[in-house]
N, C-alpha and C positions, 0 to 999 in steps of 0.2 A: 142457379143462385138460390139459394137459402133466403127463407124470410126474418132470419133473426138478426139481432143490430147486437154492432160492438163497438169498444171506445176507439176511436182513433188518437185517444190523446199520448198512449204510451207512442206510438208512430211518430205523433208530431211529436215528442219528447226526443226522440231517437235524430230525425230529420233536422232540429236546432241546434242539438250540440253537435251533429257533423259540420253544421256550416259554421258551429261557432270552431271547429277545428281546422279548418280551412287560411290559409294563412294568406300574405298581398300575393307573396312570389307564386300562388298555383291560381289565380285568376283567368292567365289566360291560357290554363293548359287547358291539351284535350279532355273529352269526357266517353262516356260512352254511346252518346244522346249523337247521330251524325248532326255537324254543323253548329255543334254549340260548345263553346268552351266553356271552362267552371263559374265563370261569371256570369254566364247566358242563364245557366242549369237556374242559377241562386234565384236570379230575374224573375224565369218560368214561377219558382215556386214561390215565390212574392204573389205573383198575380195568380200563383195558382190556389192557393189559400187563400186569396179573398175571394174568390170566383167561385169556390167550395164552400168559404164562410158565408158569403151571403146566398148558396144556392138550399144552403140546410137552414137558412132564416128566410127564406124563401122572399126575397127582397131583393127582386130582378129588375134586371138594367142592363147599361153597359158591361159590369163586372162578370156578370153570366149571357151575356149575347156574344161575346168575343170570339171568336177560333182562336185557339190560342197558337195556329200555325199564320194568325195575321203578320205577325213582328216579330222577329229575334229578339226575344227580350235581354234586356241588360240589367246589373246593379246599378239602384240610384247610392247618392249620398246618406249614409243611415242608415241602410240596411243589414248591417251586422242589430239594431234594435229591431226595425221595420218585419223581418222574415221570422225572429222566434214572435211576436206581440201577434203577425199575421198565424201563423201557426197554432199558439193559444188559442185564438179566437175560431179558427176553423174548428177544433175540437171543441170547444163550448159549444159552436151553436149544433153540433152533431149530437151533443148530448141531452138535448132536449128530442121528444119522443114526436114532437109533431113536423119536424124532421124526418123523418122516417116514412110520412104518410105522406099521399096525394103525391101528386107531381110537382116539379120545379124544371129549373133550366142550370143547365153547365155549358160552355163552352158553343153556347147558341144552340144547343140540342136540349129539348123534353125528353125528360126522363122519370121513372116511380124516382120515390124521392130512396128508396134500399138500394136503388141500381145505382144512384149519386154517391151514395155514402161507398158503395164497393168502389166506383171508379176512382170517387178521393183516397181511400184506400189504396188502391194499384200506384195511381202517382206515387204518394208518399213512398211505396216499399219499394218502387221501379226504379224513382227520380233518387231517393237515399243511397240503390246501389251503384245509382251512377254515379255521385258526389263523392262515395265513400271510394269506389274505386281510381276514380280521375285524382283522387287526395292522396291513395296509401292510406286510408282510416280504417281500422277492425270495423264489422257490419254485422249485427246480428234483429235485424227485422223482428218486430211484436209480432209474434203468432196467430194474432185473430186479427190482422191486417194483411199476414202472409196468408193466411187461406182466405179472404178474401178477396186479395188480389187473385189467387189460385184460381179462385170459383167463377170470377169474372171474365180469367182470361182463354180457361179453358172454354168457356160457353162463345168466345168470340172467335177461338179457333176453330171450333166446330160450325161455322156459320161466318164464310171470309165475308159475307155481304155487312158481316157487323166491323169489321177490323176497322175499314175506311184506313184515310190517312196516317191514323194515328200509330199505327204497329209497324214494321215492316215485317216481311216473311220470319214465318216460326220457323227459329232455329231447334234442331231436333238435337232433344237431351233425352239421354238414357233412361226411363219408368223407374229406376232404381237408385234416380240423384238426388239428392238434397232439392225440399220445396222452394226453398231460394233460387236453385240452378232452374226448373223446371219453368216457376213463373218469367227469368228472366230468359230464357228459349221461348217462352210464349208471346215476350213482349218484343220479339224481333231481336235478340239483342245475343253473344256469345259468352257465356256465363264465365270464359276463362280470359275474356278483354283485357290488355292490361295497356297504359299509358304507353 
């Protein structure tokens, strides 16, 4: 991992208009995520930006003590507003620079607060190519989100003691594939999944 910081907001920019493309009838299709249909996916990422927004405003609680393997998350009522306003705000409080420093909490785990910003990071580029593929959406991931998903995932594949629950087995992609393919073989997942 690199010690330099970048915006996540073109990501969340990316991550809102897929779910605003997202229509009633693909709710409860599959996704790429085992065990969660497209409605679960949108849930996660509700609670997963504010869990990221308050861990880079460093204003822990509930929202950053959770595993977020507690619940199958679901959509509430609202949430085509709820997930881009949560998103916005996740990018806001990253772009403040005292974010970046000391430690905080995600997901019940202490972390430097650069390792928070990469892992929000990986959701957003990881959980986008799940939403966009479980959709039929075109996907084309921010570049300083895709390498730091990249950065994060390789350092946890070279160290399974880091993967824990959250990955399952790296799928092996070709050293000559698209950084999209590569991060999402990192993230347990087969870069050619389809519905």
């Amino acid at each position: 991992m690199t010690g330099r910081t970048f915006d996540l907001w073109p990501q969340a920019l990316i991550v809102a208009r897929l779910a605003e493309g997202v229509t009633e009838e693909q709710l409860d299709g599959v996704t790429p995520c085992p065990g969660r249909a497209v409605r679960n996916m949108l849930g996660h990422l509700v609670g997963l930006a504010t869990a990221f927004r308050d861990a880079g405003r460093k204003d822990l609680g509930p929202t950053t003590d959770t595993s977020p393997d507690a619940v199958v998350p679901d959509i509430e009522p609202g949430w085509r507003e709820t997930l881009p306003k949560a998103l916005d705000e996740l990018a806001e409080a990253w772009r403040d620079p005292a974010a970046w420093t000391g430690e905080t909490r995600a997901g019940g785990v202490t972390l430097p607060g650069a390792v928070a910003a990469a892992v929000a990071a990986d959701e957003l580029v990881v959980h986008g190519w799940d939403l966009a593929r479980a959709t039929g959406q075109a996907y084309e991931p921010d570049a300083a989100a895709l390498q730091a998903s990249y950065e994060f995932l390789a350092a946890a594949a070279e160290d399974p003691s880091q993967r824990g629950g959250a990955f399952g087995p790296v799928v092996p992609v070709p050293d000559d594939a698209p950084l999209l393919d590569r991060v999402i073989g990192l993230s347990g997942r087969d870069p050619g999944w389809k519905p």
